[in-house]
ROSERO-264970 format. One record per residue (C-alpha): x, y, z; residue in three letters. Coordinates in steps of 0.1 Angstrom, whole numbers, padded with zeros to 4 digits, always signed. Each point is the difference from the previous one (the first is absolute). Layout:
<pts>
XYZALA...
</pts>
This chain:
<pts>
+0000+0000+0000UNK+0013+0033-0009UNK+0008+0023+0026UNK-0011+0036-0009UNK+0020+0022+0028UNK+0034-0022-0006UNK+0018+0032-0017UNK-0015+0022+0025UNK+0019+0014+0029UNK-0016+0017+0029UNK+0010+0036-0012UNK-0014-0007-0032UNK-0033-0012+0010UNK-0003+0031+0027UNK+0008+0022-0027UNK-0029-0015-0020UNK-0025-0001+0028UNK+0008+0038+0005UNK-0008+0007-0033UNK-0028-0015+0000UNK-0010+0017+0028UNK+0008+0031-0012UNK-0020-0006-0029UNK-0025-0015+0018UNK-0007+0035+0021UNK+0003+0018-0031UNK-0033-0018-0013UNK-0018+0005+0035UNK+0009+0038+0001UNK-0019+0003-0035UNK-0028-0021+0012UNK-0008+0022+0029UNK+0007+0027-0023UNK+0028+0012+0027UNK+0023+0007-0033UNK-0001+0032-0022UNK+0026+0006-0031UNK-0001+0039-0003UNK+0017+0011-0034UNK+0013+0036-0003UNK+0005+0013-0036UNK+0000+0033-0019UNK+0014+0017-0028UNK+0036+0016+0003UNK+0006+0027+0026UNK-0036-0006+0021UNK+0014-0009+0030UNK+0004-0040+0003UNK+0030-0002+0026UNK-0010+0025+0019UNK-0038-0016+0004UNK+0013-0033+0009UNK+0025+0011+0021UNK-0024+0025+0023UNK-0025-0026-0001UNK+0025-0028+0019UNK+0009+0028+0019UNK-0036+0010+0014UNK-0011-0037+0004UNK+0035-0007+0021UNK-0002+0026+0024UNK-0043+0004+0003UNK+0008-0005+0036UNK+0023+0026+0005UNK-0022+0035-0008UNK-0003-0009-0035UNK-0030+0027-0015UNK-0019-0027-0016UNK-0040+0015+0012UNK-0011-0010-0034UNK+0007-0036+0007UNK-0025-0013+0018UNK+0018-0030+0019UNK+0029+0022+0009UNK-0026+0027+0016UNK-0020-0025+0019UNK+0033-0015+0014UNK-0002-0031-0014UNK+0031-0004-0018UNK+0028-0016+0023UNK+0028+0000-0021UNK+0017-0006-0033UNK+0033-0023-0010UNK+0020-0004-0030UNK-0003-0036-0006UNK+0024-0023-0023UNK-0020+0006-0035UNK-0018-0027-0020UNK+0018-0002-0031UNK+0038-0004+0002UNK+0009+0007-0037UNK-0016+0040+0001UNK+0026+0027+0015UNK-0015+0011+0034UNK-0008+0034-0001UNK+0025+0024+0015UNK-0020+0016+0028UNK+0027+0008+0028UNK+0023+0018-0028UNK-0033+0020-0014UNK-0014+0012+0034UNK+0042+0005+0012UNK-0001+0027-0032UNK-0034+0017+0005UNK+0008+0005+0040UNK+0033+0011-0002UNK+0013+0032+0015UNK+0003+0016-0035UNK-0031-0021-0017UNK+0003-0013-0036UNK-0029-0020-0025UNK+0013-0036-0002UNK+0010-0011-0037UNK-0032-0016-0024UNK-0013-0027-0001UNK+0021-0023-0022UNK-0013-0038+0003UNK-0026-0020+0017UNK+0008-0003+0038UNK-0024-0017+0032UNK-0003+0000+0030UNK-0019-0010+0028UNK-0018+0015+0029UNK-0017-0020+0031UNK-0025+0022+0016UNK-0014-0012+0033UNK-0032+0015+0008UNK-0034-0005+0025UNK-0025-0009-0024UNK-0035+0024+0003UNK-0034-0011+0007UNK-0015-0018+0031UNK+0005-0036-0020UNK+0032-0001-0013UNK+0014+0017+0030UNK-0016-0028+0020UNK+0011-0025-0019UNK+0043+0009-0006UNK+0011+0028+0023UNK+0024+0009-0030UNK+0008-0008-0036UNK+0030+0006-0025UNK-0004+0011-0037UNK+0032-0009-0023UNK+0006+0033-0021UNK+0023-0006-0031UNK+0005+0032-0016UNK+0016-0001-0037UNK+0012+0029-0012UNK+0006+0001-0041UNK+0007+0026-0026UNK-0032+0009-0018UNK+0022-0001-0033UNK-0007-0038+0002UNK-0031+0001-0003UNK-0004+0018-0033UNK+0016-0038-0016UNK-0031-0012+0006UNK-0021+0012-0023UNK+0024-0009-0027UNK-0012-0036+0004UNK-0030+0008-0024UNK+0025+0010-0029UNK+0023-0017-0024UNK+0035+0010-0005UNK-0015+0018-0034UNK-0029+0018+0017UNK+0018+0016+0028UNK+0028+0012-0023UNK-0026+0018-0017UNK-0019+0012+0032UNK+0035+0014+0010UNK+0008+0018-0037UNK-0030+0015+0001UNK+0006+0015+0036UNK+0028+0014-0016UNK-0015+0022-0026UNK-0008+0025+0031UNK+0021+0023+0020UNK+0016-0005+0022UNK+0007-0036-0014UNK+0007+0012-0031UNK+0028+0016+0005UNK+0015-0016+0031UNK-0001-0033-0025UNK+0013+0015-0026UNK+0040-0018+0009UNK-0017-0035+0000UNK-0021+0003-0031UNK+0032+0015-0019UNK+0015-0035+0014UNK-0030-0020-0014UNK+0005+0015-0035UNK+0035-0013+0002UNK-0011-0032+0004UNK-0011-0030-0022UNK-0028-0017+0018UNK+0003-0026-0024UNK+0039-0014+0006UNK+0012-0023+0020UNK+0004+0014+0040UNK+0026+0001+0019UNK+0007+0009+0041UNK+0013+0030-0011UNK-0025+0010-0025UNK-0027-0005+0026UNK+0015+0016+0032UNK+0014+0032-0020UNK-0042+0001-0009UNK-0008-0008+0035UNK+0020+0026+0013UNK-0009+0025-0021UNK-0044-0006+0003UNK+0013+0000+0039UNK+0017+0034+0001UNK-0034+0008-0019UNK-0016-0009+0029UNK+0022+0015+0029UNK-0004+0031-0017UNK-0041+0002+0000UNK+0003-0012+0035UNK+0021+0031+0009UNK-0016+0021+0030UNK+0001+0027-0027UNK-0020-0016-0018UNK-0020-0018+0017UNK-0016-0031-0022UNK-0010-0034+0016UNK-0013-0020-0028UNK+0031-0018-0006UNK+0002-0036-0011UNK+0017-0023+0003UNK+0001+0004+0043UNK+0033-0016+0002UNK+0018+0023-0022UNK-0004+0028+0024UNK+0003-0018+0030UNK+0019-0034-0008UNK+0008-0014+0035UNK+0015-0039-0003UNK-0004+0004-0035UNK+0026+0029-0011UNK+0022-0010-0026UNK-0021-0033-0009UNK-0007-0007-0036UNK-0034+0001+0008UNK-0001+0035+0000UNK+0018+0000-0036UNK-0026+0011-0024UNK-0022+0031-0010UNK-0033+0011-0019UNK+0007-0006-0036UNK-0018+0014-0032UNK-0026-0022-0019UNK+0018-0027-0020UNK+0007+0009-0041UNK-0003-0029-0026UNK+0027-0017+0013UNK-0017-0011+0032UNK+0013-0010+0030UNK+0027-0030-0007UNK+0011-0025+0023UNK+0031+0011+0022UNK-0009+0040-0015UNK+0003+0031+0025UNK-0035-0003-0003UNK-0008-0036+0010UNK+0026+0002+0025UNK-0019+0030+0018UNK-0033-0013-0002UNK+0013-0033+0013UNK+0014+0021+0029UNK-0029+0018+0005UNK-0024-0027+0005UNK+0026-0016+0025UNK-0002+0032+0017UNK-0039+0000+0003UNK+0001-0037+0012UNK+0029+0000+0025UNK+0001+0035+0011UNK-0032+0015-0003UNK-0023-0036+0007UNK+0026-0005+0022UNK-0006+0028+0023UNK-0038-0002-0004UNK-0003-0040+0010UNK+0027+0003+0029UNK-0010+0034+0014UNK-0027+0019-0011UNK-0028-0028+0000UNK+0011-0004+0036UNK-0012+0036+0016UNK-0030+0006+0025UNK+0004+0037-0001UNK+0016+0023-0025UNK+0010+0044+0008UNK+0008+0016-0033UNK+0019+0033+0007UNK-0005+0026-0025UNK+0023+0035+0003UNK-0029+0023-0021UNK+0019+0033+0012UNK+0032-0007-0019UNK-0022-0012-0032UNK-0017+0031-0001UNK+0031+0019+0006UNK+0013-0016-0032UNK-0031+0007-0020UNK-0031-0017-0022UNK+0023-0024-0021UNK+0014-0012+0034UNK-0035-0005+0022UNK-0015-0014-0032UNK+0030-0029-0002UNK-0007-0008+0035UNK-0034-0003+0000UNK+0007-0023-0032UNK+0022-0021+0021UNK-0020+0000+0030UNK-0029-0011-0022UNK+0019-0029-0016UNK+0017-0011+0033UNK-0037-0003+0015UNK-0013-0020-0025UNK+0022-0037+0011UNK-0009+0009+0038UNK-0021-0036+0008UNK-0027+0015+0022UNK-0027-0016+0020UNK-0014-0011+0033UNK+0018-0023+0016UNK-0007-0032+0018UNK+0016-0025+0019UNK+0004-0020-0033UNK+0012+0029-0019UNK+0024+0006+0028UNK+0016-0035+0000UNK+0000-0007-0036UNK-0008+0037-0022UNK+0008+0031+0021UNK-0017+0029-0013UNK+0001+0031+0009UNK-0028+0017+0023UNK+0009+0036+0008UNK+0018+0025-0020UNK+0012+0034+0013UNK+0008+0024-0028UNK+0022+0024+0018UNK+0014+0038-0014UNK+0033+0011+0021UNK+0017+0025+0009UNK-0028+0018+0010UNK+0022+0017+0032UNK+0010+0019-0037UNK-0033+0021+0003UNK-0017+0021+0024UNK-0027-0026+0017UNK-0027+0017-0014UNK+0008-0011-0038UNK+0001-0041+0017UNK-0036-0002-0008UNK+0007+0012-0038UNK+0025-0025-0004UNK-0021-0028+0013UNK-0031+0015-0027UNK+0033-0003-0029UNK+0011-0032+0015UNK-0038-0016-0007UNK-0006+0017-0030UNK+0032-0017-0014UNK-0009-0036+0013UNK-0038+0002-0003UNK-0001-0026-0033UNK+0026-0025+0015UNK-0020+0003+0035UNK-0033-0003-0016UNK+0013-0035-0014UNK+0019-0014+0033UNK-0036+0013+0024UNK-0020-0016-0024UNK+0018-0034+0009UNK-0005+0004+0034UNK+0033+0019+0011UNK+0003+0024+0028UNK+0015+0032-0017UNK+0014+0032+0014UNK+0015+0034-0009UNK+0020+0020+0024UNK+0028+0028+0002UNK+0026-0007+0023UNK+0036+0008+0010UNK+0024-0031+0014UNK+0017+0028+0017UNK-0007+0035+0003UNK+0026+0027-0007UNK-0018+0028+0002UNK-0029+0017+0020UNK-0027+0021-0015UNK+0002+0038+0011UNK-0030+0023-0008UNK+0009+0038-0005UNK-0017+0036-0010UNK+0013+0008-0034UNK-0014+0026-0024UNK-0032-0001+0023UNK-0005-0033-0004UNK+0001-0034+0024UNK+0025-0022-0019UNK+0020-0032+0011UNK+0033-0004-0005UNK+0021-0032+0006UNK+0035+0005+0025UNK+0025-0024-0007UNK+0041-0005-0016UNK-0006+0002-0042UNK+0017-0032-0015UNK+0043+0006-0005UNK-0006+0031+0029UNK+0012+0005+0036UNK-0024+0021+0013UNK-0039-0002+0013UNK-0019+0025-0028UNK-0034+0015+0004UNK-0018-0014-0037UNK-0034+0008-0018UNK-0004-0037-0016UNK-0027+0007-0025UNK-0034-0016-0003UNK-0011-0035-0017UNK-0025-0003-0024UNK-0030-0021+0012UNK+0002-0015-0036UNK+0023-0007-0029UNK+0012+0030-0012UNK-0011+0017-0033UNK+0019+0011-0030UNK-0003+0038+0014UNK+0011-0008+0036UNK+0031-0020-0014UNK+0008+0030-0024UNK+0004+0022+0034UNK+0027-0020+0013UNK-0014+0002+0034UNK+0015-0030+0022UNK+0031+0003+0015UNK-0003-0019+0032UNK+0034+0002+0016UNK+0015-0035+0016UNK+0017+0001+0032UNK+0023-0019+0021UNK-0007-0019+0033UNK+0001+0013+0033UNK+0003-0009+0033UNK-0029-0007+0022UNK-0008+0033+0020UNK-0004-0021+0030UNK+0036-0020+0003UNK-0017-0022+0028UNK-0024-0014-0027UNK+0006-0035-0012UNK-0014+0007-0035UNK+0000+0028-0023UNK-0031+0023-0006UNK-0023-0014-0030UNK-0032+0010-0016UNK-0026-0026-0004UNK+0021-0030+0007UNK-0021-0014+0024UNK-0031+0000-0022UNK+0016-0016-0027UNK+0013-0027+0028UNK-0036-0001+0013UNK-0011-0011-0036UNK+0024-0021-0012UNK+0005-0022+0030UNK-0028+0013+0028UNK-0028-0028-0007UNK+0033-0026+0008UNK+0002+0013+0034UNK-0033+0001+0014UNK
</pts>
């Protein structure tokens, strides 16, 4: 008779039984729905770092005078304390909290640097559950928060998944054929007309191509500029990939009568783009994205407007197509175990510490307008959908003053690449998209400005606006 545990030693087998323990609790924290995946995204420059980062921050030191009214758990003192605990998935770079909150606390405060790849990690947060029942029946309960933070860059690969190698080219061309594009593209396409789809490629052939569509790209992404519809993701913001010869190809121009011959430029890049939409994007939407319960989608609307209608109008187009692969629904203990979906999603504009606090309310009115389509769709399925204002850390307060006879508010803080605290007039928002004539006036110039210290040193956390509520939606029905 053969002897199935003959190979195994007693370390080997305790190493088993402790992953399948582990894996084991894992299923039971799901089926008591004691585990949320919170995924934090945006578009470049609105703020992803420093949302995660304050966010650990509040949670880990709730007990310690952290000004969290908004969230109703911490308010009715039922929160009893939050760990960083050894995160689920070994292969994903933790995320890099203690550097982060070192940099934004500091004696002379800094922003940390952008989000650059996916990172986890994960949050236990002990709390007294409410209600006569449940209180009754556990005096208190953990929820298992994994936070993933991931550039919003990313997502735009996934809508390519509904085009062929030929049908995107074109979609990008014809992108092309308008300023700014035009002219920022206008090294790359002089490259293309140097080519010969039709010969035979080589690495050098393709990369020189590749390199060229990607300095393209890096230069519509320029703050100056401003542009967020930029595809492929990975070309902005490679991560593990940089360098691979997956990144090696570029929109091409429709075929002549020669075709597309085996082992061309043209086969070879078509072959390497549908490698990219089935190990990179797939890839990330299978491993990662299928897998969230609640998504936050950071937008920074102040800094589109400041860079004008051809700007705002190319995020809203990327916002739009980001939405559309967000896999919304109710969900279920089944859904849970074997098709997470996610229920709650917080549309969220930044930087509103930017802005005297009585524009918030015109941002939020922007902020809707913008997402009203994509919401429509995702409320209709049964999500839980939000729109808020906030500030993951407030660097400036709002100061009203007499001026010209009028009442007007005026933000107080240090402009961006300054020293010094200055007294600002912001500007207003519009309550809706602008139109041709407000564009033409070139009225939005909302300054940036750098961090500061917390006015009260003795504080654990930093000052924020609206942090709470966004906490209280995205995670408060957890903790009751």
């Amino acid at each position: 008779m053969i002897n199935p545990f003959k190979d195994w030693n007693p370390e080997r087998l305790t190493r088993h039984v402790s992953q399948a323990g582990s894996q084991l609790d894992d299923w039971l924290h799901l089926t008591l729905d004691r585990t949320v995946r919170l995924a934090v995204t945006g578009l470049n420059q609105s703020g992803k770092t420093v949302f995660t980062t304050t966010l650990i921050h509040h949670l880990l030191h709730a007990l310690q005078g952290s000004n969290l009214p908004g969230l109703k758990a911490a308010e009715e003192n039922r929160l009893l304390g939050t760990r960083i605990m050894m995160q689920p998935d070994l292969d994903i770079p933790a995320f890099p909290y203690e550097r982060h909150i070192r940099t934004l606390l500091a004696n002379k405060p800094a922003w940390p640097m952008p989000t650059e790849a996916l990172s986890e990690i994960r949050l236990a947060i002990r709390f007294r559950p409410a209600g006569l029942l449940s209180g009754r029946l556990s005096t208190s309960s953990t929820l298992y928060l994994d936070v993933i933070d991931y550039p919003g860059e990313w997502l735009l690969d996934l809508p390519m998944l509904k085009h062929s190698f030929d049908s995107w080219s074109e979609l990008t061309l014809k992108l092309c054929e308008e300023e700014p594009r035009r002219t920022l593209s206008g090294r790359w396409r002089d490259h293309l007309a140097s080519l010969n789809p039709a010969e035979p490629a080589s690495e050098e052939i393709m990369r020189g191509a590749a390199e060229s569509y990607t300095e393209f790209l890096m230069a519509c992404k320029h703050p100056k500029v401003g542009l967020s519809f930029l595809q492929p993701g990975r070309f902005t913001i490679p991560g593990d990939l940089k360098g691979a010869p997956l990144l090696t190809f570029c929109p091409l121009p429709p075929p002549g009568p020669e075709g597309s011959p085996a082992g061309s430029i043209r086969d070879a890049m078509a072959r390497r783009f549908d490698s990219y939409l089935r190990l990179v994007a797939e890839g990330f939407l299978k491993r990662h994205f299928s897998r969230f319960d609640r998504q936050i989608v950071l937008l920074d609307l102040l800094g589109a407007l400041n860079r004008g209608p051809t700007a705002f109008a190319d995020m809203h187009t990327s916002l739009e197509a980001i939405l559309e692969n967000f896999r919304h629904g109710p969900s279920s203990l089944l859904s849970r175990l074997f098709s997470p979906r996610i229920d709650r999603l917080l549309f969220a504009a930044t930087k509103a510490d930017y802005v005297a606090a009585n524009q918030h309310h015109n941002m939020e009115r922007l902020l809707r307008r913008l997402v009203a389509r994509s919401a429509n769709d995702a409320s209709f399925l049964g999500v839980e959908i939000q729109s808020q204002s906030l500030a993951s850390l407030r660097c400036t307060r709002t100061v009203v003053r007499d001026h010209n006879g009028r009442r007007l508010s005026f933000v107080q803080g240090t402009p961006k690449g300054r020293e010094k605290e200055t007294l600002l007039f912001p500007g207003e928002i519009p309550e809706t998209v602008p139109d041709a004539e407000e564009w033409d006036t070139h009225r939005f110039h909302f300054m940036e400005f750098e961090p500061r210290r917390p006015p009260d040193a003795e504080s654990p956390t930093p000052p924020h606006i609206r942090m709470d509520q966004a906490l209280e939606f995205l995670l408060g029905d957890k903790l009751r």
